[in-house]
N, C-alpha and C positions, 0 to 999 in steps of 0.2 A: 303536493304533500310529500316529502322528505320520512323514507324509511330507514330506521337507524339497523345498522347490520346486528345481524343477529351474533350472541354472544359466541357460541359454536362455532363459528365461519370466524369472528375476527379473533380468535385464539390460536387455529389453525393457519389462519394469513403471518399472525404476532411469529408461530412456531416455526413457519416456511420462510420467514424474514430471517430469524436465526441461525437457520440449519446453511441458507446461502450466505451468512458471512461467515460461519466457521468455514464454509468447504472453502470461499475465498481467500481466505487467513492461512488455510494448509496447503492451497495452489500456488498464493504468493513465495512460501516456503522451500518452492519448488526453484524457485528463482534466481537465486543468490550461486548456489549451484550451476545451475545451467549456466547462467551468467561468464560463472569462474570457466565452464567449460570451454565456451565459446572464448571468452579472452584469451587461454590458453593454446587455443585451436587455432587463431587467425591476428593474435597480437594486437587484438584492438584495445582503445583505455576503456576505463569505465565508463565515460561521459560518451564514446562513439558505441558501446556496447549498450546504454540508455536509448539511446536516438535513433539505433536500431532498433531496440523492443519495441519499440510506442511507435515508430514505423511500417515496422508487419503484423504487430495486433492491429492497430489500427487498418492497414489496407487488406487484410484479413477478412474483417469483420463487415470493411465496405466493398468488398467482392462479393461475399454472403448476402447481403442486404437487397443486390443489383441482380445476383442469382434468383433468389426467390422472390424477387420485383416486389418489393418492401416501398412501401411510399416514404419517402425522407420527410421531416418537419417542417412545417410551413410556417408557424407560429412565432412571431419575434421572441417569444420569451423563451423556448425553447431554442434558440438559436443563438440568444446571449448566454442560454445554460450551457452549449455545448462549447461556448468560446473558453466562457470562465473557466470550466473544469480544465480546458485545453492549457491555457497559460497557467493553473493551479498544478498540472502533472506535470509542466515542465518546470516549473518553477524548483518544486520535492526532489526530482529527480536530479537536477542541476546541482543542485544546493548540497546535496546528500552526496554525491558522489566528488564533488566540490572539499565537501569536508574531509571526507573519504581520504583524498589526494595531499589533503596536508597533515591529518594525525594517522588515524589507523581503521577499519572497519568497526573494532569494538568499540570504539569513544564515540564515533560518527550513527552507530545502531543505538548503541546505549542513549544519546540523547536526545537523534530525532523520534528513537519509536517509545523510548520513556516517556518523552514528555508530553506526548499527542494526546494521551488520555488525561491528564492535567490541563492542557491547554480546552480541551473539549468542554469539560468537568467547568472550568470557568467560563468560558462565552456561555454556556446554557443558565451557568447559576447570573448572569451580569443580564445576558440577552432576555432570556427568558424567565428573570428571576424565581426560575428554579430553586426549592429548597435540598442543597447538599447534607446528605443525610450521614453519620459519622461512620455507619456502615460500608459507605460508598468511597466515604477517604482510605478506610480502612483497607479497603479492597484493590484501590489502585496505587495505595504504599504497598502490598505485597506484590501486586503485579512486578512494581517498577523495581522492588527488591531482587524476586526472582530475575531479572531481566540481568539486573547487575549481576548476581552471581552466575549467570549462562555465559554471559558473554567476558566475564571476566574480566581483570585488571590491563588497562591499555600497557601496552610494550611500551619501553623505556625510550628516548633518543627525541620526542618532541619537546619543541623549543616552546616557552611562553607565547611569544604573536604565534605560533600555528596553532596551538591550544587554543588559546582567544579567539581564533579569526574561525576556525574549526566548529569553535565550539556557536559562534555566531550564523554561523553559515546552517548546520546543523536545527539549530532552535528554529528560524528559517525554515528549513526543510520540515521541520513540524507543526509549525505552521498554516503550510500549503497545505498538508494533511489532511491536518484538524476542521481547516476550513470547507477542503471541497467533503469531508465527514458531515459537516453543519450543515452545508447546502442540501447537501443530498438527500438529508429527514423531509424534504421539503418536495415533493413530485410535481412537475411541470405537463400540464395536460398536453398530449397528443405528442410528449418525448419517451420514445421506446427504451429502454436498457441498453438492449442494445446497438441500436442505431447512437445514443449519446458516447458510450464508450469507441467505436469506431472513427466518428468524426472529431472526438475531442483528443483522442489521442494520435490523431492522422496531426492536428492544428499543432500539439506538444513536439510531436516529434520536426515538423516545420522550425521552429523554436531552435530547437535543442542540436540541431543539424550545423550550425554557424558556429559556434563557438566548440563544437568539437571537430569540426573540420579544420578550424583555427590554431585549436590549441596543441591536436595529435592526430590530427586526419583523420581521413574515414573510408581507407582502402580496407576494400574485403572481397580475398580470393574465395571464390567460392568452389566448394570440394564437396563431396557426400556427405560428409561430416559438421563440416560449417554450416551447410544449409540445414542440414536436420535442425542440428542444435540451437540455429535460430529459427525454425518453427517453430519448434516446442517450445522457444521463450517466448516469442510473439504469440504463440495460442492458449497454452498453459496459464503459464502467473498473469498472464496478461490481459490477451481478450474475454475469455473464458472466467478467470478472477473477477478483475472490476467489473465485469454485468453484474455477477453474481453479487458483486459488494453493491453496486445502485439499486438492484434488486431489495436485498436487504435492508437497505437502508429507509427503503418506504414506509417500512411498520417497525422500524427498532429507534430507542434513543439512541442521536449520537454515541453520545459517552458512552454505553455497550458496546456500539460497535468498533468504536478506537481501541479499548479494552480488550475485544474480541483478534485485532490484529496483531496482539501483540504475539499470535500462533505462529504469527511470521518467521519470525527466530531460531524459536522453539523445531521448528519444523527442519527449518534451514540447516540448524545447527544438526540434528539429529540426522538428517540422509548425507551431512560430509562425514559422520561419524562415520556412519555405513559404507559410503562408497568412495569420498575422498581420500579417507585415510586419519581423518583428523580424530583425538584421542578427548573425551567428555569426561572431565575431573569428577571428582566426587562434589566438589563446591560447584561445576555445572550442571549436575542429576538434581542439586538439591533446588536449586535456582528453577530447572525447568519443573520438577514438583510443585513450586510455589508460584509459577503461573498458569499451571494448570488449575491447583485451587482456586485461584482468582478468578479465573474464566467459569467454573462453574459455577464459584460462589455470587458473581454476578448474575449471570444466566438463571438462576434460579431465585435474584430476586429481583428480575424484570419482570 
């Protein structure tokens, strides 16, 4: 006989599912930063600066695991989970910094993390024939408004084909997103958090290792400085993030949770204010205002 969870406990699991994709959403925000730092520290591109994250989160997490003699998955299904997600992060990653390299950050942000929530919003309403409620369009047109005014008007000097290929490459990267977003609503018996995020991102970073060695190398002097700064990428937005995002993801609708990423930015944007140097318009205060709305006004009616 099958006991249905008591209402108290699955409101509390619903609230704990929430509270670990916002903190994941404000950790990824940590990233973009760091990111810049380390490139700036060690000259690497963006796509060897990628293939490094998903490298030391990943062997990160599968040192921790071997530490406290964690048993791995046995399970085929769990183990086609942990591939998928693997070729899904490298794919995002690839794609997004891809685009990155032929327009600019803002075109390349603006579309892959605009559109994720859109793209979610529809495989649930198609997949799951889901009823999309006018509320919910309403909410992810402000989001994606606030996102434009944060990130601002792309700088001048791109050509049509990189705009295009950019903008293709981008959608792509939202894509992958949205998808391993979908998968992940879905729990695989006896796949841990974080065992999934170690190994699938060990598989991504494998991936994503060739074509940046190809394209711009992937020397890196290591200094007290360099190394720091790639723990803290590789533990931070990274390891430590996406558990928290698989985590969450067990008791949240996707489409909240794509929604809820878009903190990403927000975040991002806000500690370059602080410590980069970088200067937050009045049309970006208003932008980040109107994805905070969005985020609650969602959150509050999950």
């Amino acid at each position: 006989m099958l006991v249905s969870e008591h209402p108290v406990a699955a409101t509390r699991r619903s609230a704990t599912g929430m509270w670990s994709l916002v903190l994941a959403a404000v950790l990824w925000g940590t990233g973009g930063p760091t990111g810049s730092l380390l490139a700036q520290e060690t000259g690497l591109s963006p796509l060897a600066v990628a293939a490094y994250r998903l490298a030391t989160g990943g062997v990160l997490v599968l040192t921790w695991l071997c530490l406290t003699r964690q048993p791995l998955p046995r399970r085929r299904r769990a183990w086609i989970r942990i591939v998928v997600n693997g070729l899904l992060a490298a794919v995002f990653q690839a794609c997004f910094f891809a685009a990155v390299s032929l327009t600019n950050v803002s075109f390349a942000t603006l579309l892959t993390i605009g559109t994720s929530p859109a793209l979610v919003l529809s495989a649930e309403w198609i997949l799951r024939r889901r009823r999309i409620s006018t509320s919910a369009l309403a909410t992810v047109a402000l989001a994606v408004s606030g996102l434009a005014l944060l990130v601002g008007r792309p700088a001048g000097g791109i050509t049509t084909t990189n705009a295009l290929a950019g903008a293709g490459l981008a959608l792509l990267s939202a894509a992958g997103f949205a998808t391993m977003t979908l998968i992940g609503t879905r729990p695989v018996a006896g796949l841990d958090d974080l065992a999934a995020t170690g190994m699938s991102f060990t598989i991504g970073a494998a991936m994503l290792v060739p074509p940046a060695a190809v394209t711009a190398g992937m020397d890196f002097v290591p200094t007290p400085a360099s190394v720091g700064l790639l723990l803290l990428l590789g533990t931070v937005p990274t390891a430590v993030a996406y558990a928290l995002y698989f985590r969450g993801l067990r008791t949240s609708v996707a489409s909240t949770a794509a929604l809820v990423a878009l903190l990403e930015p927000l975040v991002a944007t806000l500690l370059a204010t602080l410590f980069l140097g970088d200067r937050l318009s009045s049309m970006g205060v208003a932008g980040a205002g109107l994805i905070a709305t969005a985020i609650v006004l969602n959150t509050r009616s999950s």
